[in-house]
C-alpha positions in Angstrom: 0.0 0.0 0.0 1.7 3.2 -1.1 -0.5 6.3 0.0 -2.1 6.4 3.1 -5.1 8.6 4.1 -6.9 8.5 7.7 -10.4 6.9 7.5 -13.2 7.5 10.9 -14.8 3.9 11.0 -18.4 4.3 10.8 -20.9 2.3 14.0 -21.9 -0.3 11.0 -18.5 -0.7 10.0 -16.3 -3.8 10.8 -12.6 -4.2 9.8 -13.7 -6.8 7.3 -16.1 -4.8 5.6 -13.4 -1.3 5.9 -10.8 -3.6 4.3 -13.4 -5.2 1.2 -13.8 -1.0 1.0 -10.4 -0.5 0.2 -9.4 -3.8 -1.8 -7.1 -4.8 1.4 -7.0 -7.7 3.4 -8.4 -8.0 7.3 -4.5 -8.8 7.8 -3.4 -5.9 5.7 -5.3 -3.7 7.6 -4.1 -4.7 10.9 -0.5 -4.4 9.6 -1.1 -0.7 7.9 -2.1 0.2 11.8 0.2 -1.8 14.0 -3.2 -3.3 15.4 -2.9 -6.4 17.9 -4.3 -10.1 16.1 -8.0 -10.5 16.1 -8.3 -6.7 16.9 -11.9 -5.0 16.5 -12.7 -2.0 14.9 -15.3 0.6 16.2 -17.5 4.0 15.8 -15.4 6.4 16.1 -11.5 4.9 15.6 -9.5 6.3 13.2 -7.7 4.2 11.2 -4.8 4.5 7.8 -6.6 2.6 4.7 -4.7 3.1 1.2 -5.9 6.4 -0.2 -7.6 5.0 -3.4 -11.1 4.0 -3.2 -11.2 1.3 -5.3 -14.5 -1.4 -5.7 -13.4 -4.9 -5.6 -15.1 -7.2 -8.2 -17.7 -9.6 -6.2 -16.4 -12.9 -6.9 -15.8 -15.6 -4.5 -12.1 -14.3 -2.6 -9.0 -16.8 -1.0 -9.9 -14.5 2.0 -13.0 -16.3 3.4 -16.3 -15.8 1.4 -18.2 -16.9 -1.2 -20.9 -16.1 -3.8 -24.6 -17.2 -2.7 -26.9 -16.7 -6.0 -30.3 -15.7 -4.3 -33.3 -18.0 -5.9 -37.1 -16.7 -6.1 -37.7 -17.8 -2.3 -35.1 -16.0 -1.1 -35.4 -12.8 1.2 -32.5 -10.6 1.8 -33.9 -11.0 5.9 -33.4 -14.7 5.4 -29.9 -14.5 3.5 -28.8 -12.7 5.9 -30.2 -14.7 9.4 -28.6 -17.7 7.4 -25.2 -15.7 7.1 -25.2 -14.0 10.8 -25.4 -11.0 9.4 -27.2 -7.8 9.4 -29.2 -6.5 6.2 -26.8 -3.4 5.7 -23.7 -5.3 6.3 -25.0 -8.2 4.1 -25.8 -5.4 1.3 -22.6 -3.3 1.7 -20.0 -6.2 1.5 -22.2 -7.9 -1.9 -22.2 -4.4 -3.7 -26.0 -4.2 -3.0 -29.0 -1.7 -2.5 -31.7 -2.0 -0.4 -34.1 -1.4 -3.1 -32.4 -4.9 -4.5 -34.1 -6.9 -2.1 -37.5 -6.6 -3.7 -36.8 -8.7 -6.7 -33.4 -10.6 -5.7 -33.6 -13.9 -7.8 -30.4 -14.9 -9.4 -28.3 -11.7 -7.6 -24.7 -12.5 -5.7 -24.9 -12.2 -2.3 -20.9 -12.6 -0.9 -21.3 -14.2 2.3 -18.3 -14.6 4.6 -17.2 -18.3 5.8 -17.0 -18.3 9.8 
């Protein structure tokens, strides 16, 4: 990571979903902020992310998730009960609107693996 720029984590933000932000790792993130292992990331911290905002492509990652495509039973609720996540999380991390969740057959949802 070459350029550094100070990011306030937001109450709905966790490290994983500031480092899918940024195109970083969880581990990466850590490192750029001398963080201890397993460390937590809260409303309010600030933190060093890479100064380019850039969207990663949703496809299943080495870094723990993988692609769920939704079928016509699906809710976004139940997709994300089933994941242990909540609905804003669940929408942020697969590139998602809220509005999506009215007709969400055969979208990517990225869920992470526990």
């Amino acid at each position: 990571v070459a350029t550094l720029q100070t990011y306030v984590v937001q109450d709905s933000d966790t490290c994983m979903s500031i480092a899918i932000k940024f195109n970083i790792t969880v581990q990466e993130l850590i490192k750029i902020n001398a963080l201890p292992p397993e460390s937590e990331c809260w409303g309010g911290m600030y933190i060093k992310v890479p100064s380019t905002f850039i969207l990663p492509t949703w496809t299943p990652t080495p870094q723990g998730f993988y692609t769920y495509i939704a079928k016509e039973t699906d809710t976004c609720d139940a997709i994300a009960d089933a994941s242990d996540m909540s609905i804003e999380n669940l929408l942020e991390v697969s590139n998602l609107l809220l509005s999506d969740c009215d007709n969400i057959a055969g979208k990517k949802f990225l869920i992470p693996l526990y």
